[in-house]
N, C-alpha and C positions, 0 to 999 in steps of 0.2 A: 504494500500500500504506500502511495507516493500521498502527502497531504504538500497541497501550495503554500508558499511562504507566505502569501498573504492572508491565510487562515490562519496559521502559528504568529501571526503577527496581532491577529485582532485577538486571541485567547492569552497573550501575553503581553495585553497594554498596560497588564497592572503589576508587572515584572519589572525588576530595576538591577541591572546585572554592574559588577565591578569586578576587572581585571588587570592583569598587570603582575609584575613582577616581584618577588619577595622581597620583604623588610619594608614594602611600602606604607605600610598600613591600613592594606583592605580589612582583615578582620575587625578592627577598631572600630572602622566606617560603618561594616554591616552592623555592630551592634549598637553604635552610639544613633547611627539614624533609626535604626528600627524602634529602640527608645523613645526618641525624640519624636516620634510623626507616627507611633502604632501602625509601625508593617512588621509583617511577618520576615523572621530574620532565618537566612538559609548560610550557613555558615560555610566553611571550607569543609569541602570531605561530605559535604549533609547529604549526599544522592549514593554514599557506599552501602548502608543496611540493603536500598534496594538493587543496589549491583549485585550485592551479596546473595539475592534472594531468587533474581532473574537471568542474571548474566551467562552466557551461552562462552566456552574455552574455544569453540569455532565460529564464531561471530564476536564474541569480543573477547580476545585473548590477552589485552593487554590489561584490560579489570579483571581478568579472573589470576594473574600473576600468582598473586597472593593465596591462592589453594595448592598451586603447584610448585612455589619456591619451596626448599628445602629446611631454611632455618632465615633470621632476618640478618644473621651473618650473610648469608649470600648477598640478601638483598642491598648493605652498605658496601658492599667488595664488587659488585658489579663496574662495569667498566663505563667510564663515563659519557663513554658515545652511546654505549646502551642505555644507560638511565635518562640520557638527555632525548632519545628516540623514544622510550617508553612515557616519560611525561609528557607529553605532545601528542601521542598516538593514543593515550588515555584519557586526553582531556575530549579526542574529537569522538572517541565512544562513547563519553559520557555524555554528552550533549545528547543520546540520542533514550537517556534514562532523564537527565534534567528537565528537557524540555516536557514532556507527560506529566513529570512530577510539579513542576510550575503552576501547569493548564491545571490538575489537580487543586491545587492549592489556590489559585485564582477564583473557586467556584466558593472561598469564603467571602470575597467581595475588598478584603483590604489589598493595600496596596505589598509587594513582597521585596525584599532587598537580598542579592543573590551575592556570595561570594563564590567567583565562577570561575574553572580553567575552560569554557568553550570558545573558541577558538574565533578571533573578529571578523575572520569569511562567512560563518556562520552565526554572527551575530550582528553580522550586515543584512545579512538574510529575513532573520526570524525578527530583530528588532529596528530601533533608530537609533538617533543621534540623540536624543534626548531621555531615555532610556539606559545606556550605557556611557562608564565612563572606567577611565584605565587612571590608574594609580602605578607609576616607577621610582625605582631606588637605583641610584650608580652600583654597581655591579661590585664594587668592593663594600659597599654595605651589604647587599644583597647575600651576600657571599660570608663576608669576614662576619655579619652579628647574626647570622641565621640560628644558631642555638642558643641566642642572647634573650630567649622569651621563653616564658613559664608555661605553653601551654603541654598537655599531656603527651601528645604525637612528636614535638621534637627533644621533649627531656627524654623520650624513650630510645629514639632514634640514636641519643648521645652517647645513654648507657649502654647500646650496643655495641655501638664502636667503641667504646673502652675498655667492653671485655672482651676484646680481640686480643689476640697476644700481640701483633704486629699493631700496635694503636694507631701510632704516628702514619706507620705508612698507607693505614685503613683511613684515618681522617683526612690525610693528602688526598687518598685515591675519591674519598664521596664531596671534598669540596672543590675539587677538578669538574666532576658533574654538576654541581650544583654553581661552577664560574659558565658551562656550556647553557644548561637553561638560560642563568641570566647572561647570554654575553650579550657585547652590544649589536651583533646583528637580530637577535630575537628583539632586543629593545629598540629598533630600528624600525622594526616591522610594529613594534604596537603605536612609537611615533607615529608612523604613517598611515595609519590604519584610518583615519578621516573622526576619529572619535576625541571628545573630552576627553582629555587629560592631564593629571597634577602631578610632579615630579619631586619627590622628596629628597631634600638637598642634606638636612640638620637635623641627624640621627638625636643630637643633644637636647633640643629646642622641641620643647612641647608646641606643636603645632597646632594641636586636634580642635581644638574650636574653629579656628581658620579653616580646616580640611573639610571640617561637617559644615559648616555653613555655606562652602563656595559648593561643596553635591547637595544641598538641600535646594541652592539658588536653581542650578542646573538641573536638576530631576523637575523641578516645578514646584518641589511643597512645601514653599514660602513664597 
C-alpha cells in the first residue's frame, strides 16, 4: 500500500518534529515545549517498544540489530563506518513505525512534539517548513561531551565501554563513529536541507529560554 504525501501530510498537521545533530539540545526542546504549550512529548528512542513488537529482520534489519547482536560489547566495538551506516539506515526505517504512530497519537487532538532521527527527504515529504526545525552542535561538542548527560541510554553505553578490557582503544574506536555521524558533511546536509535551524555554539551558556522561545515563535504557538 502506497498512501500520498499529501494525506501523511494532512494526518500530521498536529506533528512538530526536531532534528539534528547530538549535544544540541533536542531533548531539552521536546520536553520544555511540550511543558510549556501541553503537547504530547515523543522523546528520543519513543517508536522502539513498537519496533520491538513489529519489526520484521527482513524488512527492517537494521531495528531488529538488537535481537541478533551478541552482547553490547559488540555493539561499542563495531566499526565506525558500520555504526555510522547503521544510524542512518535506522532512522529511514523508523520513519516508517513513527509516522503511524504520530497519525495514532494525532487522533487525541493536541498538538505533539517529536524528537526524531527521520530523515529531511522525508520530512520534506510528509511535513513543512513550519512544522520542522533542526537543532546543530560543532562536531567537537557533538563528539567530545556526548556522555557528559545523565540520561539512562548513555551512562549505560559508558559502562560498557569501561568494562572492556581494551577501554581506551574501545572508547577511540565508538567516538570515531560517533565524529562520522556528526561530521561536517552530515551537518552540511541538515544546513541545506531548506528547514529552520539553531546552531549551538556555548556548551557553557545556558541558553534554553532563548532556544524555546525562538521554536515556540517558529512552530506558531505564541
Amino acid at each position: 500500500m502506497n498512501i500520498g504525501n499529501n494525506i501523511l501530510r494532512h494526518y500530521l498537521q498536529n506533528a512538530y518534529f526536531i532534528t539534528g545533530t547530538a549535544y544540541a539540545g533536542k531533548s531539552t526542546m521536546v520536553k520544555m515545549l511540550a511543558e510549556r504549550y501541553d503537547m504530547i512529548a515523543c522523546g528520543e528512542n519513543y517508536h522502539m517498544d513498537i519496533a520491538e513488537a513489529c519489526a520484521d529482520p527482513d524488512l527492517q534489519p537494521n531495528l531488529c540489530y538488537f535481537r541478533r547482536m551478541k552482547s553490547w560489547e559488540e555493539f561499542v566495538r563495531r566499526s565506525p563506518e558500520e555504526y555510522e551506516r547503521w544510524i542512518w539506515d535506522s532512522g529511514r526505517e523508523a520513519a516508517q513505525i513513527e509516522v503511524p504512530e504520530l497519525i495514532s497519537l494525532s487522533r487525541e487532538g493536541r498538538k505533539i512534539i517529536v524528537d526524531t532521527n527521520i530523515p529531511t527527504d522525508l520530512l520534506r515529504e510528509i511535513s513543512d517548513y513550519g512544522h520542522v526545525a533542526v537543532m546543530l552542535s560543532p562536531q567537537s561538542m557533538s563528539v567530545d561531551r556526548f556522555f557528559d548527560r545523565s540520561d539512562p541510554e548513555k551512562r549505560f553505553l559508558l559502562d560498557v565501554i569501561e568494562s572492556c578490557a581494551d577501554r581506551d582503544a574501545v572508547m577511540e574506536n565508538y567516538r570515531a563513529g560517533l565524529a562520522r555521524i556528526n561530521s561536517r558533511e552530515h551537518y552540511d546536509e541538515f544546513v541545506s536541507s531548506g528547514f529552520f535551524t539553531l546552531v549551538r555554539e556555548d556548551a557553557d551558556t545556558d541558553t534554553r529560554e532563548e532556544v524555546c522561545a525562538a521554536l515556540a515563535k517558529h512552530f506558531g504557538l505564541i
